[in-house]
N, C-alpha and C positions, 0 to 999 in steps of 0.2 A: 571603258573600265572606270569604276568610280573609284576615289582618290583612297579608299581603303585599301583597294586593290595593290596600292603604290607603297603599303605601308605592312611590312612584316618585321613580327617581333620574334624572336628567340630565344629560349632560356633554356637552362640544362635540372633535370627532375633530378635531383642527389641523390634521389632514394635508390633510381634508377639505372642514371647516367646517360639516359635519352636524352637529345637534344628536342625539345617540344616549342610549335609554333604555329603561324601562319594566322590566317582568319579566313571566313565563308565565302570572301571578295578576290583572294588572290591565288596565285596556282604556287604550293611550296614549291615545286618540284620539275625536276623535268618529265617525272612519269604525270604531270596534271594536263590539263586541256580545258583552256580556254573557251569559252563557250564563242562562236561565230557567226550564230545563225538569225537574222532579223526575223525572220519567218517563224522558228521555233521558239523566239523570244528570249534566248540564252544568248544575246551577242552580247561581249564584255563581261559576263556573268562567268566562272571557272565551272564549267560541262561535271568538272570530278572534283568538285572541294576537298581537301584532307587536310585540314589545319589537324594538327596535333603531332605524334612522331610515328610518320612513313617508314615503314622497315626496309627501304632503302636507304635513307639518310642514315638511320641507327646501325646496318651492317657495312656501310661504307667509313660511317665517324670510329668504330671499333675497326675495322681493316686499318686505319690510318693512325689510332690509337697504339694498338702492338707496333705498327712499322716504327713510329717514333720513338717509341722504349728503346727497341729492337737498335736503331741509328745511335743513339744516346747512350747505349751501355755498351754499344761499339767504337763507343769517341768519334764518331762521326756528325753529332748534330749536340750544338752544345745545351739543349733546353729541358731537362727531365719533366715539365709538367707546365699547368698553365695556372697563371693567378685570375684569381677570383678578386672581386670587391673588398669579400673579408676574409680569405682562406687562399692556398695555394693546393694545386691536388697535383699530382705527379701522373704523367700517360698510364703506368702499369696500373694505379690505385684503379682511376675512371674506366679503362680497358675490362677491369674484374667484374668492377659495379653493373658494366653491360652484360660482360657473361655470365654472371650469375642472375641477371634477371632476364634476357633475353628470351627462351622458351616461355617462362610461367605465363609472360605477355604477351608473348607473340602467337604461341602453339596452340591450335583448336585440337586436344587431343579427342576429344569425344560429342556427340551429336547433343546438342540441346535448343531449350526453346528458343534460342536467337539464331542457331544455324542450323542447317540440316547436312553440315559438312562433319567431318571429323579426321585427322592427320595434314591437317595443312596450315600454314601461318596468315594470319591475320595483316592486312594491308598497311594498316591504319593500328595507335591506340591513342591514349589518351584526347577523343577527339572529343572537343565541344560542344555545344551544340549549333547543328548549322541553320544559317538563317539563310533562306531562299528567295531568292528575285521572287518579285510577283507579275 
């Protein structure tokens, strides 16, 4: 794996409240894989790149968002929110920002020129553009 691979970045889309990252070198995820193969040319190379926000990470960081509110307005976890560089936002605020954008990103409601699916969630959004081993 080349040394990109060893380097992921993270940041949080406000608009959003997606956590968004990674690059075309490293596997975000435990749903990624690793490329193995000397033969297929993919060894070291990640087989399923998805830099960007996996809706995995996005339905786990909101599971985890409500639990904290949930802990904290029960006096049990003393931390209502988390600081920012230049802002503080509180779990409940970041928790909304996900549900309320959640579908409109996620949800392929209907078939078009980029899928031929329609009622199912998108894997992947905000992804880059990926750059591919040669």
């Amino acid at each position: 794996m080349s040394s990109d691979g060893f380097t992921i970045r993270l940041s949080v889309n406000e608009d959003t409240g997606f956590i968004v990252g990674g690059n075309s070198f490293n596997c975000l995820t435990w749903m990624d894989k690793m490329g193995s193969s000397g033969r297929a040319g993919n060894k070291g190379f990640p087989a399923t790149p998805r830099a960007g926000a996996p809706i995995e990470l996005t339905a786990l960081l909101y599971h985890n968002l409500v639990e904290y509110n949930k802990l904290n307005k029960e006096g049990h976890f003393s931390f209502s929110g988390v600081k920012f560089e230049t802002h503080d936002i509180t779990y409940e605020y970041w928790a909304k920002r996900i549900q309320d954008n959640f579908e409109n990103y996620y949800y392929i409601d209907e078939k078009s020129d980029k899928t031929k699916y329609e009622h199912i969630y998108k894997d992947l959004v905000f992804s880059p553009s990926v750059l591919y081993y040669e």
